[in-house]
C-alpha positions in Angstrom: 62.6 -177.7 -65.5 62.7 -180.8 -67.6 66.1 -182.6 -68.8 67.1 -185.5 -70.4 67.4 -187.5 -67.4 64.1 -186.0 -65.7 63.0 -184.7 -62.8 64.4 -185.9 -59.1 62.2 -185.3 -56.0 64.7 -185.7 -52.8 63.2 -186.4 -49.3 65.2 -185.2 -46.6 67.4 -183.7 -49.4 69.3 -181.3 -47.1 70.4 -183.8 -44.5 73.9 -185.5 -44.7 72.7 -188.5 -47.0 69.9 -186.6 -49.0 72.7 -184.1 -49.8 75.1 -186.1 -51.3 72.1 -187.9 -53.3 71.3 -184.3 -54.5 74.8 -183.8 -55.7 74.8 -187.0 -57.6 71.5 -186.9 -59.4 72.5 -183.1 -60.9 75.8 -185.1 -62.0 74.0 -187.5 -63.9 71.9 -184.9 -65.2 68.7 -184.6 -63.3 66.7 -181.6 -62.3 66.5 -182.1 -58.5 63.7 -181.0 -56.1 64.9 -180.9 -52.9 62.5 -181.4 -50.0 62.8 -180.7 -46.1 61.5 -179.7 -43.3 65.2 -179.1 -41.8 64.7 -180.6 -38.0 67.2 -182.9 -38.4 69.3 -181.2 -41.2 70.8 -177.8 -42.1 70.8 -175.8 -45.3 74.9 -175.7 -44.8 74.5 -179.2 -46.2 73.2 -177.7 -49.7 74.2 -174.5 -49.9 77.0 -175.0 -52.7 73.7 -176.6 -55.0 71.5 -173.3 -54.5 73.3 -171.2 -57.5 72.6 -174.7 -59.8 69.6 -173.5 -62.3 68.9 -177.3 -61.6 67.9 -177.8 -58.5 64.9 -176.3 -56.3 64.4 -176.2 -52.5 61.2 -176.5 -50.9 60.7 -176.1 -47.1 58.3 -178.6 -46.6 56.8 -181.5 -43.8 56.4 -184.8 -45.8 53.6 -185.7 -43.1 51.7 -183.4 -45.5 50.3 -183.8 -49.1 53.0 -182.1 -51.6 51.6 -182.1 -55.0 54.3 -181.9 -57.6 55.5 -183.0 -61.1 58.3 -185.5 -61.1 59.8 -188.9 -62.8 61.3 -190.0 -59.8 60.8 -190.1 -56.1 63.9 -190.3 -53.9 64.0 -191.4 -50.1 66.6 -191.8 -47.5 66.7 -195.4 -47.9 65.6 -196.3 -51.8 64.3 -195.3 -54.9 60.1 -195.1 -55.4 59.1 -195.6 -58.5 55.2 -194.2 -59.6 53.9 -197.6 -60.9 55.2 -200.0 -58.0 55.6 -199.1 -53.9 54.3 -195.8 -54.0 51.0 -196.4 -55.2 50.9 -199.2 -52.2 52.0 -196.9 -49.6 49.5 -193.9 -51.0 46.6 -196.9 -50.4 47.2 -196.7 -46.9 47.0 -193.2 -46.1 43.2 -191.1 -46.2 42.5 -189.6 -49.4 43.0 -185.9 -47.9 43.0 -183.5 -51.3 40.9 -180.7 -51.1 38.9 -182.0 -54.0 37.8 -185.1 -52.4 35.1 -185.0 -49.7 
């Protein structure tokens, strides 16, 4: 789901920080994709978000590719934006899509 703000993609979105993050991005009008593998969190911390039509929950390791569509990338400690740090992080790490050899 698209909105005028776009879409959020929160790391660790169910612990005690990513939470809150999560409840301030759908303030300010963001679709939010909330992403966690829960061993250091709980889904008590986002339960009052799951009836919002904007926001999504994926169990999920971030040790592991996760392909998805979204404007902005949110991490514990800072925000990633597509054209600067992420791109130099991504060079670091094998090329491991199933399309690539």
């Amino acid at each position: 789901m698209r909105t005028a703000n776009g879409r959020a993609l929160v790391t660790g979105g169910a612990g005690f920080l990513g939470s809150h993050l999560c409840e301030r991005l759908l303030h300010d009008g963001y679709s939010v994709l909330c992403v966690d593998n829960y061993y250091s969190s709980t889904k008590d911390n986002i339960a009052h978000l799951l009836d919002n039509p904007r926001f999504e929950v994926i169990r999920h390791d971030v040790t592991f590719p996760l392909y998805v569509e979204v404007d902005e990338i949110y991490r514990g400690f800072g925000i990633c934006q597509f054209d600067q740090d992420c791109h130099a992080e991504e060079r670091d790490l094998p090329d491991r899509r199933p399309d690539r050899p």
